[in-house]
N, C-alpha and C positions, 0 to 999 in steps of 0.2 A: 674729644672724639666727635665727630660730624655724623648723628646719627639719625641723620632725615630719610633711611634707606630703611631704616627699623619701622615696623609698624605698615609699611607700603602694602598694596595686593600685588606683592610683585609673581610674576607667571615663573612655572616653575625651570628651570635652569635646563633642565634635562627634558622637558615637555616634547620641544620639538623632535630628538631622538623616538622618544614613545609612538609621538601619533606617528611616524614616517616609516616606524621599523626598523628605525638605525637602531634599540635598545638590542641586545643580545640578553637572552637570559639563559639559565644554565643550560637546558637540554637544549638549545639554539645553536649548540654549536656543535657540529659536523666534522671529526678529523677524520686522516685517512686510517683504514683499515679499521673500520669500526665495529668493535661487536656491542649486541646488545640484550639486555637483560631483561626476561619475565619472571616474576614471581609466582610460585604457584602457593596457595597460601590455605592455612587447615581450613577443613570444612566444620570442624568439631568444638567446643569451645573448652574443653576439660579433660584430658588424659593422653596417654603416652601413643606415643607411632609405632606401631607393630613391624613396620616392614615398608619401603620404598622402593619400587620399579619402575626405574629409569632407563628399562633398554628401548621399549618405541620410542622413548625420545630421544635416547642416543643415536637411533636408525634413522631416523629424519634429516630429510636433507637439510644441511648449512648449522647444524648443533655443533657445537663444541666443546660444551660441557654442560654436566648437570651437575650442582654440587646441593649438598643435605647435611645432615649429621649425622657424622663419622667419614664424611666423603666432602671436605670445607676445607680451603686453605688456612694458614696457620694464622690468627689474630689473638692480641692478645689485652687483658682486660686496661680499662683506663681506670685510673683511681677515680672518676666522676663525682668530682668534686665541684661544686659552682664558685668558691670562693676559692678555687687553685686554677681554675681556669680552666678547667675538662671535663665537663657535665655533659652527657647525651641524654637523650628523650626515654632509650629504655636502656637500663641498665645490664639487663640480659645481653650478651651477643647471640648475633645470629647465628643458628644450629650449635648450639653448646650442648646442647643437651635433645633427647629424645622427648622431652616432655614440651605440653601443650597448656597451655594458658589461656587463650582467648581464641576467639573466631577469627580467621582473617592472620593469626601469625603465619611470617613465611616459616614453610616447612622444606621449599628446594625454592633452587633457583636455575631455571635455564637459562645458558647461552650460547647465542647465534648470532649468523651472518648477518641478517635482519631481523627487525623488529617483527614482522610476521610470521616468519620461522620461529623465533622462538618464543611465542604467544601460543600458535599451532601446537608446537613440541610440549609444553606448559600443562596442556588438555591432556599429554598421552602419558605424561607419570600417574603410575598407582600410588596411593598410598592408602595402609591398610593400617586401622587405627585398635587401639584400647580406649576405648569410652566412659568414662565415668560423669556422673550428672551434673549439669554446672550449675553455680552460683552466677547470676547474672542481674535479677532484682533485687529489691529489698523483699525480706522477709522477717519473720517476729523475734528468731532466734539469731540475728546474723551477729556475730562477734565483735567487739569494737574495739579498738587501743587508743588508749590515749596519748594525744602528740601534741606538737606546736605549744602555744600560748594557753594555758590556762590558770593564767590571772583571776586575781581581783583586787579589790579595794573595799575595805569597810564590810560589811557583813549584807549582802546583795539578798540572800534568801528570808532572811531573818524582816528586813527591811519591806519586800515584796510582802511579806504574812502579814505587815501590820500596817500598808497601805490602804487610806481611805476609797479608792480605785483600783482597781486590779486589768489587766488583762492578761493571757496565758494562751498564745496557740502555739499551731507547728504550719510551719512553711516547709515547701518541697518544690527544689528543679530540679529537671529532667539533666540528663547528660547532652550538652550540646558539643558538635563538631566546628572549626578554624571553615574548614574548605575554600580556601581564596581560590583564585580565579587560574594559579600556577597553580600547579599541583607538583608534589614533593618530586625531585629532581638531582642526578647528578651525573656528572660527566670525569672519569677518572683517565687518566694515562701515568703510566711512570717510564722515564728518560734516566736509564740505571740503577740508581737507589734512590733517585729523587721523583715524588709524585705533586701533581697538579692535579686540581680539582678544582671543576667549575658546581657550585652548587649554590642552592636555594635556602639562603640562612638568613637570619637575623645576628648573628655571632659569629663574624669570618676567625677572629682569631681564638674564640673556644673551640670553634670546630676544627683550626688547624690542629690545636694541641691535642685536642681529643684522636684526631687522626694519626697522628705523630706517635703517641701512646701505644694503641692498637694496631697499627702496621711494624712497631718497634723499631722507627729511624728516630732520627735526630729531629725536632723542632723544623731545624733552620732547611732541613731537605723537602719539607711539605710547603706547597704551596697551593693556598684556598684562594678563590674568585669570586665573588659574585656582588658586579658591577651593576646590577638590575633584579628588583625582586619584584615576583608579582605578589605582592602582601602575603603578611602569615598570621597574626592577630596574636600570635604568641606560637602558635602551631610549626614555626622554622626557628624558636632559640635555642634549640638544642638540634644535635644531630640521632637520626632515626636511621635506622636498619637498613634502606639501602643505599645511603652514601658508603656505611661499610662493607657494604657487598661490592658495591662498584669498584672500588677502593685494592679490595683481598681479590676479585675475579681478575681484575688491569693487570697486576703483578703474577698472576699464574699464568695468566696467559698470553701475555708480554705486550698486548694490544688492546688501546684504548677502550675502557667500555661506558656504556651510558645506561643508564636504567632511572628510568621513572617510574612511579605511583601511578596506579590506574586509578580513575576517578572511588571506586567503589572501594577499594583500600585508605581512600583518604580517612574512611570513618572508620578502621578499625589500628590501623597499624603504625600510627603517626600523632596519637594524641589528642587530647579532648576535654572538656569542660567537665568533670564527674558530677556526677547527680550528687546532691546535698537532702538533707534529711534538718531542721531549724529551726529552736523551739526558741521561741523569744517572750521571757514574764518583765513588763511594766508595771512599776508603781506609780502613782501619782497623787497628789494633793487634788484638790476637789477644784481649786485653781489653775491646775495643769503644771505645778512643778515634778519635774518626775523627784521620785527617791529611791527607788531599785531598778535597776536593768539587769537580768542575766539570761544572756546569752548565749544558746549551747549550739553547738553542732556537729554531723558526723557528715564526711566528705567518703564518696568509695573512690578505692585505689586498689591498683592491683594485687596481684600473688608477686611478683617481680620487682615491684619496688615501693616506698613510701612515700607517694604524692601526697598533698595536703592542699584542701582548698580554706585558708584562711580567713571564715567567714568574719570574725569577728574582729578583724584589724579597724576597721573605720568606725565600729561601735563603741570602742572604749576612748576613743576624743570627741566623738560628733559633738553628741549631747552634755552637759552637764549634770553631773549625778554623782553624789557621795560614794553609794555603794552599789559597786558596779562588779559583775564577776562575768568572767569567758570561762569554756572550756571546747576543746577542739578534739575532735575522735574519728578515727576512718575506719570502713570495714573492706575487708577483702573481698573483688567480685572477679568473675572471669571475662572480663573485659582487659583493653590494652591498656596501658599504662597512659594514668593523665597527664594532663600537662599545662601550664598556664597557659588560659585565654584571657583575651582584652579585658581587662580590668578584673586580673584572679583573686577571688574572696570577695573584692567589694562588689563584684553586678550580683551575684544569689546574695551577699552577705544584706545590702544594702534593700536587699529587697525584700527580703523577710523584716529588717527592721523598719523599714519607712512602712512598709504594710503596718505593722503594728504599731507603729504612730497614729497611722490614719484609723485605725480600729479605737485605741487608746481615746483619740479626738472625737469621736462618734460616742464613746461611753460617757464623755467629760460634756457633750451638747458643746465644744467648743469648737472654734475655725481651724482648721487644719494648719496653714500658714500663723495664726496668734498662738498655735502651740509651737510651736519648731523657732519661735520668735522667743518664747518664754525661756526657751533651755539650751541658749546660743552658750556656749561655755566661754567666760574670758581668757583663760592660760588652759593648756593642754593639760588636761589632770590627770591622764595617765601617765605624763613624764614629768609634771610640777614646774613646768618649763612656760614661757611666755611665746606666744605664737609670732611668725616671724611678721605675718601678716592673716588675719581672719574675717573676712569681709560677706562672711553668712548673710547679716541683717541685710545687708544691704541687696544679694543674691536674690533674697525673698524679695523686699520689698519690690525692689525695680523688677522683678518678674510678675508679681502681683499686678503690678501698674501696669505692664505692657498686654496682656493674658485681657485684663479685665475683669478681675477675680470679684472683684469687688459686686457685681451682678450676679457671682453664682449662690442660686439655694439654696440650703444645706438636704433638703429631704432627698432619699433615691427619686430617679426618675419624674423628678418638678422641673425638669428644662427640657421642652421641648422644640423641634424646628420641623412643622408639617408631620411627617409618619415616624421622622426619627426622633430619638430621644437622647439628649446631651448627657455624659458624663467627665465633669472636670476632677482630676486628679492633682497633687501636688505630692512633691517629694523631695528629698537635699540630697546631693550629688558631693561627693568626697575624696578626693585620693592622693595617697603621699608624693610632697614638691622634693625631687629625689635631686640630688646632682654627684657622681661620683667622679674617677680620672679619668685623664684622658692625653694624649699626646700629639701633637701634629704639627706638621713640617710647613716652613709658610716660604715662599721662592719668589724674590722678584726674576723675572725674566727677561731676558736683551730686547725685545720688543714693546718692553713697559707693562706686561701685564703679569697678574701675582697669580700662582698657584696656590691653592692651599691642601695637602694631603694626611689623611686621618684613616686607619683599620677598622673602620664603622662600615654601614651602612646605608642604603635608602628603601623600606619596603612599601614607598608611597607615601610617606606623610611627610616629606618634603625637607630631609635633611640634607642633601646637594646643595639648596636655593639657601637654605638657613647658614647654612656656613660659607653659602658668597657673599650673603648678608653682613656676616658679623664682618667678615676682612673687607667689607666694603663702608661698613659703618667708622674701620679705623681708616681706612685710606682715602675712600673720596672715590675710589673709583669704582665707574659705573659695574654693575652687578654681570654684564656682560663682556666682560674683559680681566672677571677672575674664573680661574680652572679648578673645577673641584676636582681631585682622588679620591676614590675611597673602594669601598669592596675590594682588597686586599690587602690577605692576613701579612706580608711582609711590609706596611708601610707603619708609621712610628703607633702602636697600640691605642683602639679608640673603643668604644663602650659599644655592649649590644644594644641592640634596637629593641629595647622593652622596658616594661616600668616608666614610659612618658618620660624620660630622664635625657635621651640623649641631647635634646636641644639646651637643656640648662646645663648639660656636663660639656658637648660640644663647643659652644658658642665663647665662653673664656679663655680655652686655650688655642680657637684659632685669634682672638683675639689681641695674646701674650704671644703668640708663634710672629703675627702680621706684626706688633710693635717692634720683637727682635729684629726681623729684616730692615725696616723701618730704619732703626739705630744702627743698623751695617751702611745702611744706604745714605744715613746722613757723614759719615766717618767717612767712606768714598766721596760725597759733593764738597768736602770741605780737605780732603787730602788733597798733596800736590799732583796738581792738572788737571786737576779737578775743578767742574764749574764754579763751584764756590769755595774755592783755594782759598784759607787764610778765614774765611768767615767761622765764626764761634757756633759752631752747633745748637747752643742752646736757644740762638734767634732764628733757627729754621724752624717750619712748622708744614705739617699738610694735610691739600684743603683740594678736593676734587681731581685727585690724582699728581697733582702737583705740590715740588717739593718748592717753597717760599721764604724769601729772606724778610723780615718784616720790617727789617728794617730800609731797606734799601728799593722792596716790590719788587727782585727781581725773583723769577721762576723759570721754573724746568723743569720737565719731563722726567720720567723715574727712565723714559729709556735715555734719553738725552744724555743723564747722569751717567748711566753706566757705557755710553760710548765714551765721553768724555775721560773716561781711565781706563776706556778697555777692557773691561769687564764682561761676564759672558750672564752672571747672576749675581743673585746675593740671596743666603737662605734666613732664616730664623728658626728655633724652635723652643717650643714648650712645653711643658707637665704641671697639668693644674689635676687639684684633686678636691676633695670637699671644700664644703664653703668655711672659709675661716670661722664663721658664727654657726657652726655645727652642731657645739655642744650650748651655744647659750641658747639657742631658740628650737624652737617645732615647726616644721615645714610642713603643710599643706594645703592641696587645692582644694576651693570649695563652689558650688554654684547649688542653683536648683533647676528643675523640671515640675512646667505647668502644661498637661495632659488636655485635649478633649476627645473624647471620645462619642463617637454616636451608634447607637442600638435603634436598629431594626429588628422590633420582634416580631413583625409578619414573617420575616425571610430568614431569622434569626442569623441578623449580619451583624456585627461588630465590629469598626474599623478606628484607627488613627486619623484624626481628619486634621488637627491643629496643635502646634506644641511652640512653648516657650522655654527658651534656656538661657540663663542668665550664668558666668561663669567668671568667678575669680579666679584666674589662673596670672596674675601678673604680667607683665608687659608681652602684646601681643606682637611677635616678631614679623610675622607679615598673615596681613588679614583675609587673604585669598585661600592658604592653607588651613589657616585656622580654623575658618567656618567649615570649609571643606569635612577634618576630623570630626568637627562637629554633628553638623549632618550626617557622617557617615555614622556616627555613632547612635543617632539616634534612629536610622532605618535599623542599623543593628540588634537597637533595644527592643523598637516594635517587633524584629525578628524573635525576641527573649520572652518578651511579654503575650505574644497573642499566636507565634506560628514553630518554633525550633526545639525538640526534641526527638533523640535518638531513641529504636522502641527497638529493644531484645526479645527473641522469641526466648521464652523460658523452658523451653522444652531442646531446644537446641543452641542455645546461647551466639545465637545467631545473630547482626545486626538486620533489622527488617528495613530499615530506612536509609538503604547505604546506596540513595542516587536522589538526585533533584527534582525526583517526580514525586517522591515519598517523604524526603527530608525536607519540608517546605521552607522558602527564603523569601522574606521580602522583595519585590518587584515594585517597577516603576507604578503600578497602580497603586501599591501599597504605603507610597511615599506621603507622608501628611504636609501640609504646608508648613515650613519651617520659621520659627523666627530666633536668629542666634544674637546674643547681648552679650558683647565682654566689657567685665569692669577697666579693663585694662589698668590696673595701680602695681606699679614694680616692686616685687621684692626686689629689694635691694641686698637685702641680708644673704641672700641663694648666690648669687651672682652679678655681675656689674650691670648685668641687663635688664636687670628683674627680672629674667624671664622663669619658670614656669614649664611644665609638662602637660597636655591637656587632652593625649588621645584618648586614656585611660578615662579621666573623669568626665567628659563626656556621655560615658554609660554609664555610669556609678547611678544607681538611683532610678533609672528613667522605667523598666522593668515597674516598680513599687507606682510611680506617680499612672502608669497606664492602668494599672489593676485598681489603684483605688478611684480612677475616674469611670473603668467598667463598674466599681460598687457601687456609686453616686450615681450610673446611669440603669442600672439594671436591679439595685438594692440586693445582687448577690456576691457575697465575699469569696472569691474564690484565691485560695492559699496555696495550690501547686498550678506551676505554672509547667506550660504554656494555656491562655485561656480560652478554650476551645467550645465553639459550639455548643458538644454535647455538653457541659459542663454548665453552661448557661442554660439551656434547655433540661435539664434535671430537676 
């Protein structure tokens, strides 16, 4: 396999469409007779709808409908299942019922001629409510159930009482919101009993099924789109309330509709990062071995469904530790139902624990990196299994070395530069090397160039280019002479865009899809009249697009070949699924984050000014992208660590921070200078590529290493993030 195309900064495939405006994305497209959709959405966060009055806005010009509950066309429930392939974001349908759950559910939905009418008409429904007091904070009595994982190993409590070292705190994040740059979207028409849907997903073909389910057609009469995503971070893998609206409105009223997410809805009605509550007890030897870890956490989730944020998954492999216990518990708040964001469980999970590493290493007088070096685990001791590849020490070290770690001081605030004051943080970075199936069609075409098509995705992180890569890496030919498919649910079934998995689930089976064509096309050059009539197949081979006798030097064109017999194509196809070495080994990514931070207490400024990431994630398929997720992840983290949380008024369960003036994001000031390191060592075991998933682990961690370089620069530990001024200044 000629794989000099792997590893390139190749530009991304679909780039040029982007910056030109060729992209169409879902609400981008414009059919005829359009109607369109507003939401009008409770203002209350807790209690039943007394009464809706919808005649001004039935009297408004260009209305069409207003639909509510008891006044909804007919949908009906999907088993939401993630492992049958029909999960949506909230499990409630829309207007099922009279009652109220969060701020921001829709309560009606108008529709009109235009988006202005029925925005206008939107303003002129009454609704008259029953109010009861919400649950929206934490409070002393909130209820808890116990879910997920709560494991252990060896006796973790018992262990922590009679360690020489101790530490015991509790960690707290806020609830953060996705909000990419697209905001939730979709475009519905149905053509008889068949509908079409352009929409904003991470999962074309969960969302077809899902739709299929709840509309009650057939599968194969739903068809889902979406050829262009403006990111979701996880906020688009499931489908949300108004794809289904647009969907049940299309069908009643025989005429395409389109409804979008207004910016201010993104933060209540579409999912979100739930606040965590994260009490982590270390033991340890007086040399820094640990011997206890237990790790509790409670995640909120809604009255509507049971989310779970998974603090504890990277904590029972990071480190090595005999006796180790999790235990995972969520409470019910009147907020909307959460949902996985970029790296769910491990960005809070990893960040309450690298906190308390860095606390633990401050009790011990020892280096923060000579501890996290001490308790590099050999084999996964949560599954007794041998890792496929574990390249921690090395993470550390070569981040150490490039940082300069080596110069910093251990006391708070002994580094300074003129008025400010340095704080270097460190932390490890963790998240599972996932690969699951996948299917896809590979097509030589009459003009010599291969198609490859897969029911995946692209929401920006570069799987278009990834998968011209792989059918380039088997053919030779140049990256800009293969066609990617993808964004629809009717081509051969491909993986959602989550879990950092698609590139290591993707990249095999177009791999096994391109060899099949391959092997059609070598069967055509050696059939009769064929160029290579009478030649033994097994002495061709191909090398830069062309197909080669080696024995003889001669060659020809893959189109060459197929005029030569007349051929119009040749397809191949395939289904790969887990990695053969599934159950022998443990798959995961590892790296670290080396932090500086600088304090201004005149102006009481605190910013990111410098960061190092070193990252094992296995062969780097093209380095342009790579760093890209990289960097994006780590403006992200500084978004986690120092500026992003969602603030509930308690009195009305209200979101207060539901716009960009109030929800603060990282901006280009806020950018630190980057420096990104990949070990680049293949797993071999995952896949033929080695490759690796790495958007996720990118922020795993980075959160914990900026907090503990604000304690190093400030000498204050602060444990709920985000790390705000006032909180400094306390």
């Amino acid at each position: 396999m000629a794989t000099s195309v792997i590893g390139q900064a190749v530009n991304r495939v679909d780039g040029r469409k982007k910056v030109t405006g060729g992209a169409d994305y879902a609400v981008d497209h414009d059919l005829d007779r359009m109607v369109y959709g507003y939401g009008v959405a409770s203002t209350i966060a807790n209690g039943r709808i007394r009464s809706i009055d919808s005649r001004a806005a039935m009297a408004a010009e260009g209305v069409l409908a207003v639909y509510c509950p008891g006044h909804a066309p007919k949908m009906y429930r999907t088993a939401n299942s993630f492992e049958g392939g029909s999960k949506i974001g909230e499990n409630r349908l829309p207007f099922a019922d009279d009652q109220v759950y969060y701020a921001g559910q829709f309560v009606a939905l108008v529709l009109a001629e235009t988006f202005e009418q029925a925005r206008y008409a939107a303003n002129l429904v009454k609704v008259s409510y029953e109010e009861r007091p919400p649950l929206v904070n934490w409070t002393g009595n909130m209820k808890t159930e116990r879910v997920g994982d709560n494991s252990k190993r060896g006796d973790p409590l018992q262990a922590f009482a009679q360690a020489p070292v101790q530490h015991d705190a509790t960690y707290w994040t806020p609830a953060e919101v996705h909000n990419p740059m697209e905001m939730h979207g979709a475009v519905a028409v149905w053509r008889g009993d068949r509908l079409t849907v352009y929409s904003s997903t991470q999962g074309v073909v969960v969302e077809r099924n899902a739709l299929a389910q709840i509309m009650g057609v057939p599968t194969e009469n739903v068809t889902l789109l979406s050829p262009y995503i403006g990111s979701g971070f996880g906020g688009k893998l499931f489908m949300w309330p108004q794809t289904i609206l647009a969907a049940a409105a299309a069908r009643e009223l025989q005429r395409p509709v389109k409804f979008s997410v207004t910016r201010a809805l993104m933060f209540t009605t579409v999912g979100h990062r739930p606040a965590t509550k994260q009490r982590v007890r270390l033991g340890a030897t007086q040399d820094g071995k640990l011997v206890a870890v237990q790790h509790d956490s409670v995640s909120q989730t809604s009255f509507v469904d049971n989310y779970l944020e998974n603090c504890g998954e990277a904590t029972k492999s990071l480190y090595s530790c005999k006796d180790l216990g999790l235990s995972h518990a969520v409470t019910r708040v009147n907020r909307g139902t959460p949902t996985p964001m970029r790296a769910p469980g491990a960005a809070p999970g990893l960040f309450a624990l690298e906190s308390a590493m860095d606390e633990l290493a401050v009790r011990l007088k020892m280096d923060p990196v000579a501890l996290r070096l001490k308790n590099i685990p050999e084999t996964d001791e949560s599954r007794g299994r041998p890792w496929s590849g574990n390249h921690m020490k090395e993470c550390l070290q070569t981040g150490a070395e490039r940082f300069g770690w080596a110069k910093r001081t251990p006391e708070p605030g002994s580094m300074r530069d003129g008025k400010e004051i340095l704080g270097w943080g460190v932390a490890a970075c963790s998240w599972p090397a996932g690969r699951g199936g996948a299917s896809v069609k590979a097509e030589i075409l009459a003009d010599g160039k291969l198609r490859v098509s897969s029911a995946t995705q692209d929401i920006g992180t570069g799987t278009y280019t990834v998968m011209a890569q792989a059918a380039s890496a088997v053919t030779g030919l140049p990256v800009d002479r293969i066609e990617v498919r993808i964004g629809d649910a009717s081509l051969p079934p491909g993986p959602m865009s989550g879990g950092s998995q698609v590139t290591a689930t993707i990249m095999p089976a177009v791999a096994e899809a391109t060899r099949q064509a391959l092997e059609h096309l070598m069967r055509a050059a050696t059939a009769e009249g064929g160029i290579f009539q009478g030649v033994d197949p097994k002495v061709l081979y191909v090398e830069q697009g062309y197909v080669i006798d080696k024995t003889s030097g001669k060659q020809a064109t893959f189109a060459q070949i197929l005029q030569a017999v007349n051929v119009a194509g040749l397809e191949g196809r395939a289904t790969t699924g887990r990695s053969p070495d599934a159950d022998k080994y443990s798959f995961r990514a590892f790296g670290a984050h080396f932090v500086e931070v600088r304090w201004d207490p005149g102006i009481s400024r605190i910013r990111v000014a410098r960061t190092t990431s070193v990252l094992d994630a296995g062969t780097i398929v093209n380095a342009k992208t790579a760093r890209n997720q990289i960097a994006g992840a780590v403006i992200m983290g500084t978004g986690m660590a120092l500026l992003e949380q969602s603030v509930y008024d308690e009195r009305t369960g209200r979101v207060v921070t539901d716009n960009f003036a109030d929800y603060i994001v990282p901006v280009h000031a806020d950018a630190p200078v980057m420096d990104v390191t990949f070990l680049n060592i293949p797993d071999l075991h995952l896949n033929e590529f080695g490759v690796r998933g790495i958007g996720e682990l990118g922020l795993t961690g980075f959160a914990a290493a900026a907090a503990n370089a604000v304690y190093h620069a400030t000498g204050k530990r602060v444990r709920d993030l985000p790390i705000t001024m006032d909180k400094l200044m306390a």
